[in-house]
Every structure is written in C-alpha cells, then in structure tokens.
N, C-alpha and C positions, 0 to 999 in steps of 0.2 A: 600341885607340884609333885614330880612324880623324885621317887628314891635318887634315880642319877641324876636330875637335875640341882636336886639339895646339894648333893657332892662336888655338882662342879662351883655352884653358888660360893658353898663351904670354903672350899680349894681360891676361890677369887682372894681370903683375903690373909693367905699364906706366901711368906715369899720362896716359892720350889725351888730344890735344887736337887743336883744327881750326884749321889754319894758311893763311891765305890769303895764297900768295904772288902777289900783285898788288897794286899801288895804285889800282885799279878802281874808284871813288866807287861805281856799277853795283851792281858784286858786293858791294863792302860793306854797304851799306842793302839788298840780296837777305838774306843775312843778318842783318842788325839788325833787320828787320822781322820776317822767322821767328822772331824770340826764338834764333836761335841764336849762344852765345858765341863766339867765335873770336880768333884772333891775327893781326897784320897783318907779314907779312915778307916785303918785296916780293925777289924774284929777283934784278931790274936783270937779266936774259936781253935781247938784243937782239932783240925778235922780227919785226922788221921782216927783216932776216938768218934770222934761224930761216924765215921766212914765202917767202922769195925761194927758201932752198932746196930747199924743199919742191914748192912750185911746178917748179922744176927738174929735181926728180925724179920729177911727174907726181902725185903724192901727191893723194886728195880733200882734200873740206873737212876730211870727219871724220877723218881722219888725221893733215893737217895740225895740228889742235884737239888731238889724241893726242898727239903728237910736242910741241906748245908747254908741254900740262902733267906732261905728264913731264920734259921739261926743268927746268924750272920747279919741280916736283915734287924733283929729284935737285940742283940751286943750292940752293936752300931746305937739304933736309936734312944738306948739306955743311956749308952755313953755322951750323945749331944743332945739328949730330953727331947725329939722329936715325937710328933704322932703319927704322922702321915709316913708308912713306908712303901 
C-alpha cells in the first residue's frame, strides 16, 4: 500500500468538512456562490503582525499568503481539536 493510498484509507473514516477561518464577506459569498457548503471560524490571528513579519523577513507575497493560512489553518484546528487541515 502505497503512502497516498494510507491517506485516502485514513480520511474514509473522518467525517470532512470545509472550514473557513476568516470573516472575509469576500471569501464567504466565493463559496456560497460555488454551492459550496462550509463552516465559518474565524482565527482572530493578528495578521496585520503576522504580515509585518514577514515582510521583515524578506518573505514574497506567496509566502507571506502561505505563512497567514497556515497560521490560520493551526488557531482554527486548535480551537475545534481537529487533525486533518
């Protein structure tokens, strides 16, 4: 069995869902227009701070971008004891 197959095995006996940590009006209606379902649970990440340091450390845009949803990504799942982000 190879690595991604474990994964999707793994993933069978989760129940998924798509959690949008932002309160982005934006991103929400991106999604509601797609017909796609989702959950709304905002971070509260400062990313004005996350965004300063980054800058600081020379970081692109897209990394930057990286760096705020993974953030973002790891508050969230803390806050509803998830594994899978």
């Amino acid at each position: 069995m190879s690595l991604f197959n474990f994964h999707l095995d793994s993933l069978a006996s989760y129940p998924l869902r798509l959690i949008l940590a932002s309160e982005s009006l934006a991103r929400k209606r991106l999604l509601e227009n797609a017909g796609i379902l989702f959950e709304t649970c905002p971070s509260h990440c400062n990313e004005t701070s996350l965004k300063q340091k980054a800058i600081q450390e020379g970081l692109s845009v897209r990394e930057t971008a990286l760096r705020l949803a993974q953030t973002k990504a790891l508050s969230v799942s803390e806050k509803l004891q998830v594994r899978i982000l």
